[in-house]
N, C-alpha and C positions, 0 to 999 in steps of 0.2 A: 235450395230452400224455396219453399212455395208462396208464391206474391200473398202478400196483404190486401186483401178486400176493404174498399171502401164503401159506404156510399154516401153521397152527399144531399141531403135534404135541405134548399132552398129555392123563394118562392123567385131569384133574382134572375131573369138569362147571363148577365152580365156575370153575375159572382158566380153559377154555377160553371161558366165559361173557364174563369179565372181559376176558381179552383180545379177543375175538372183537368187542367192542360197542367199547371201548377203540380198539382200529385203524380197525374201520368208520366211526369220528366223523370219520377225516379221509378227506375226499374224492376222495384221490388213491391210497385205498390197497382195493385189493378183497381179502378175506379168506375163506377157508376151515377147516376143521381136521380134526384126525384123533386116533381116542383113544388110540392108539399107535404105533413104530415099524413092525411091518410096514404097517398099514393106509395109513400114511405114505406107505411106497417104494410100496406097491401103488397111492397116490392120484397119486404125482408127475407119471406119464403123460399122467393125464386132466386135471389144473391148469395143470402148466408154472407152477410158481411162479417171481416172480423171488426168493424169500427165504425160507427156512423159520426155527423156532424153534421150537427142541426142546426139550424138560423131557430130564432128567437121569435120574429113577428111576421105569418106566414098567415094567405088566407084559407078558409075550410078550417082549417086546424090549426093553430098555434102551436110554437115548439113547446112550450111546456104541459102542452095536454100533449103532444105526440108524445114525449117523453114519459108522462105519466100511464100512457097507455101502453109502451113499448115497456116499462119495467113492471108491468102485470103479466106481458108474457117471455117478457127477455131479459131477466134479473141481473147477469150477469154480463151484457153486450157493454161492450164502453162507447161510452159517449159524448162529444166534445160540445159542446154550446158554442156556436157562434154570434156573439154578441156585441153592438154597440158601445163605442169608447162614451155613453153618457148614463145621468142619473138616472133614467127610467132603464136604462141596458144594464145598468149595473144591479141594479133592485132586481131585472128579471134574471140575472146570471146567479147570484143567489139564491133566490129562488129556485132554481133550477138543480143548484145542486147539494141544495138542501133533498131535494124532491130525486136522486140520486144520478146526477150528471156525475160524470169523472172529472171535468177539466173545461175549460172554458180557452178559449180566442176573443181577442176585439179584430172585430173586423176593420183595416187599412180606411182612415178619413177621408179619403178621395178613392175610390174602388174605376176612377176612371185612368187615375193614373198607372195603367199596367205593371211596368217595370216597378214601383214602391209596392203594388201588389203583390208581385210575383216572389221579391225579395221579403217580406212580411210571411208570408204564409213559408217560405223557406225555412226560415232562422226561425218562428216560434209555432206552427200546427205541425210540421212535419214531423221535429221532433218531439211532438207528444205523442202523435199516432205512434212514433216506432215505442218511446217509451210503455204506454199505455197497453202495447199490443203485446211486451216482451222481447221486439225484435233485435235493439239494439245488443240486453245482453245474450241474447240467442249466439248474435254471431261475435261478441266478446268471448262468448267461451269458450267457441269452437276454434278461435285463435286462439287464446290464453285462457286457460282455465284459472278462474276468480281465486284472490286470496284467501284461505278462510277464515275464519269472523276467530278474533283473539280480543278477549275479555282483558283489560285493562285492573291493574291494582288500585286497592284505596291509595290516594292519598299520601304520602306520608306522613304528614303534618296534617292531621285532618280539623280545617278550620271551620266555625263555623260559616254557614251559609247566608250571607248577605244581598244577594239577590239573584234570580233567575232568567237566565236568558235562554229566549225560545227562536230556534228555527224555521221554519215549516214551508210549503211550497204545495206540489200537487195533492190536492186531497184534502188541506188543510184546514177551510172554514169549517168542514164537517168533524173534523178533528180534534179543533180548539173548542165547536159546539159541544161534543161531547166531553172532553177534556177537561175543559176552565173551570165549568157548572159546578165539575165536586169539590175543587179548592174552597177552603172553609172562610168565613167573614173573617177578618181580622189576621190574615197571615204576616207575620211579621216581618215582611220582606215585599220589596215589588217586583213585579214581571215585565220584562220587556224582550218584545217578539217584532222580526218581520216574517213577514208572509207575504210572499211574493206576488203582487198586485198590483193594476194602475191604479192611478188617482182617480179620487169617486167612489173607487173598489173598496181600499181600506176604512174611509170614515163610515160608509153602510157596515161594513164587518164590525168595528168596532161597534156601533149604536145597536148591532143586534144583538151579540155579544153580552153588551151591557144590558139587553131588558132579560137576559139568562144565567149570569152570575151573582156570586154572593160577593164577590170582589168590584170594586168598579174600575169601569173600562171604558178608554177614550184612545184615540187618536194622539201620538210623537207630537207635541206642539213645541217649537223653539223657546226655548227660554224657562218652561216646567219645571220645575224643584218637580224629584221624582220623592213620594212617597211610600209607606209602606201599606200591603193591601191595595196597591193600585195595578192595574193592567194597562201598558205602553205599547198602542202596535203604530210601527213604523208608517210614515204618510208616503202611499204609492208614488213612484216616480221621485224618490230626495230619501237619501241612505240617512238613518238614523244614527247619530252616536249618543254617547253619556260623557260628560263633562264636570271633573270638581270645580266648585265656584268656592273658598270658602269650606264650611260647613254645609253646603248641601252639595245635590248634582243635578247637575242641570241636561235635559235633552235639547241636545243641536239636529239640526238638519244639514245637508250640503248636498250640492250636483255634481258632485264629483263625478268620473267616468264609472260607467259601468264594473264592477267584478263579477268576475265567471257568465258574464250578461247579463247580470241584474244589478237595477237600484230601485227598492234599497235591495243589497245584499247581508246576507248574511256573516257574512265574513268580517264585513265592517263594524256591525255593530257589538259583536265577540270580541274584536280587539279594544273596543275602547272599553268596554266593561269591563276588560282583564287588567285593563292597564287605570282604571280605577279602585276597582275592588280586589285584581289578586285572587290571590288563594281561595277567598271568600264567593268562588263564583261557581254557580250550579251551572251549567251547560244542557240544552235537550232538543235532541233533533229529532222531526217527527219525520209524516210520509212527504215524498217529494222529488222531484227528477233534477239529475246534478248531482256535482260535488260541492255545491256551495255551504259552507259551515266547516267544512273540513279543517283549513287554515285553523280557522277561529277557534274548533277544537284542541287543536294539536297546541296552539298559546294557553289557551285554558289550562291545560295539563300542566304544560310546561313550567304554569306561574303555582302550579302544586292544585288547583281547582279539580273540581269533577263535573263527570259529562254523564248522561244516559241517553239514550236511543230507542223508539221505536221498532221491534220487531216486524221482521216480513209478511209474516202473516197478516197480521192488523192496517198491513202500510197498501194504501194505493198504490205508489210507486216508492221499491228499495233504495231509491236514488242517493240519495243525502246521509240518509241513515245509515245504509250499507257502505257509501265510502267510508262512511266513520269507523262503524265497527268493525271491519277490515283494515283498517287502517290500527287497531288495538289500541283505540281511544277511550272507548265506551264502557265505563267500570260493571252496568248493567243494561242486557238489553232487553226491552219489557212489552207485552201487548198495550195496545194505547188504554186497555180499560185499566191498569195497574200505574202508569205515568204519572198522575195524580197523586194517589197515595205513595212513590217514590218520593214526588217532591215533598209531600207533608212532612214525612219522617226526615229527610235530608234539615228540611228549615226548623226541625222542630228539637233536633240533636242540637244540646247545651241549652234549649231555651224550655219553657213550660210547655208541654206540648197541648196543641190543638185537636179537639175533632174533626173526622173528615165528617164531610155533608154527606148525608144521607139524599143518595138519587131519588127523584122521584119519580 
């Protein structure tokens, strides 16, 4: 199989060093770099990378005008942001991929300490390039060829739907951006989602979020009576659950260990919804690298609930989604521009139905 082309766009010796040796270790990936964005676009010709990754605060050119310049002639090249674990890093990794990054990195708080370097850029850039790139399932298939995707039964008890729990991961703020917007004011149920993100990450996501929907939208705070018509995303770095108190439900936080490598995970928050609401629980997993939600699906079902999934097409990466619906969880699987209008009708069966919002 033929190596993976990188190149790496930063303005650092130090980081391009670290990563440059860092990617080179594995065998499948050929490496390059450039010390900033123009030298970048002017290098893209002569590499033909399958991947770039770009730093964020670079001189001559900033990654987000290199970015912006590079998807005027390279629509489709993926691309990783490497970004700073802080509030101005987070605001520009956003931006970035609103502006059409694929995925994003925090670059390691000490970049002197080699070895937390080397082992950071392991465990979380390495496998996005392979995801991002295809390669992972490439050579899944060539060992085992993938299960294929079995449509899930209603229901059988088909209760109604008391609230919605959302997935998501690689691809996602652009997802939930398009996604959330058409849910209509006044749904009579609330949404609670992780999205796989550090801290800093999530409360920006939320607040943009919020000046884009007709729902409102805030950040998992401990101790919240969840509402209806409200949007819950989980606080980066501390897994979210639901908790009955009484008459309401409350969101808890905890630091517990990692599942499937994330907190929050997905997994965790699907089981405590299940194990609050039952049967009554919507399930929706969007685009995303991993199997994380799978579990949380598979109890969903079990408690008689329903799931739906984003399609491949629509998805940045089939990760999440496709274990599901391989897994014959997913009762429907939909392009994200139909996800919405699934939920509508899901939460609007036994009650007065609502209109969807008209996009603007």
């Amino acid at each position: 199989m033929a190596k993976l082309r990188i190149l790496i766009v930063d303005d650092s010796v130090v980081v391009r060093k670290i990563l440059t040796d860092s990617l080179a270790s594995e065998p499948d990936l050929e490496v390059s770099s450039a010390a900033n964005g123009r030298i970048a676009l002017a290098k893209i010709p002569q590499v033909n990378p399958d991947l770039i990754t770009l730093d964020m605060e670079m001189p001559e050119m900033d990654g987000l005008t290199t970015l912006k310049e590079l998807r005027k002639l390279y629509p489709k090249l993926p691309v990783i942001m490497f970004s700073t674990l802080t509030q101005r890093g987070a605001a520009a990794t956003l931006d970035a991929l609103a502006a059409g990054a694929n995925d994003y990195v925090t670059k390691p708080a000490n970049v002197g300490s080699v070895a937390i370097a080397f082992a950071r850029i392991k465990s979380e850039l390495i496998p996005r390039i392979k995801a991002l790139c295809g390669a992972e399932e490439k050579v899944a298939t060539a060992v085992t060829p993938p299960m294929p995707v079995r449509l899930a039964p209603r229901p059988v008890v088909h209760a109604m739907v008391d609230i919605v729990a959302i997935g998501v991961s690689t691809g996602g703020p652009n997802a939930l951006s398009a996604m959330l917007p058409l849910l209509p004011r006044g749904l009579p149920v609330p949404i609670v989602i992780v999205q796989h993100m550090p801290t800093l990450f999530t409360k920006l996501l939320a607040d943009r979020l919020a000046g884009q929907c007709q729902l409102g939208v805030s950040e998992g705070s401990p101790g919240t009576a969840i509402q209806p018509g409200q949007i819950y995303i989980a606080p980066g770095g501390s897994h979210m659950v639901v908790q009955r108190l009484g008459n309401n439900v409350l969101i808890g936080t905890n630091l517990e260990p990692p599942q499937n490598s994330c907190r929050p995970a997905v997994d965790v928050l699907f089981r405590s919804v299940t194990n609050v609401y039952g049967p009554r629980t919507l399930g929706v997993i969007l685009t995303g690298m991993g199997n994380d939600g799978m579990r949380g699906c598979e109890q969903i079902r079990e408690a008689g609930g329903d799931v739906i999934v984003q399609d491949e097409a629509s998805s940045v990466v089939w990760g999440m989604p496709g274990f599901v619906a391989r897994a014959g969880l997913a009762r429907k699987i939909l392009p994200l521009s139909e996800i919405a209008g699934e939920i509508v009708r899901c939460v609007n069966q036994r009650r007065q139905p609502l209109p969807m919002a008209i996009a603007s």
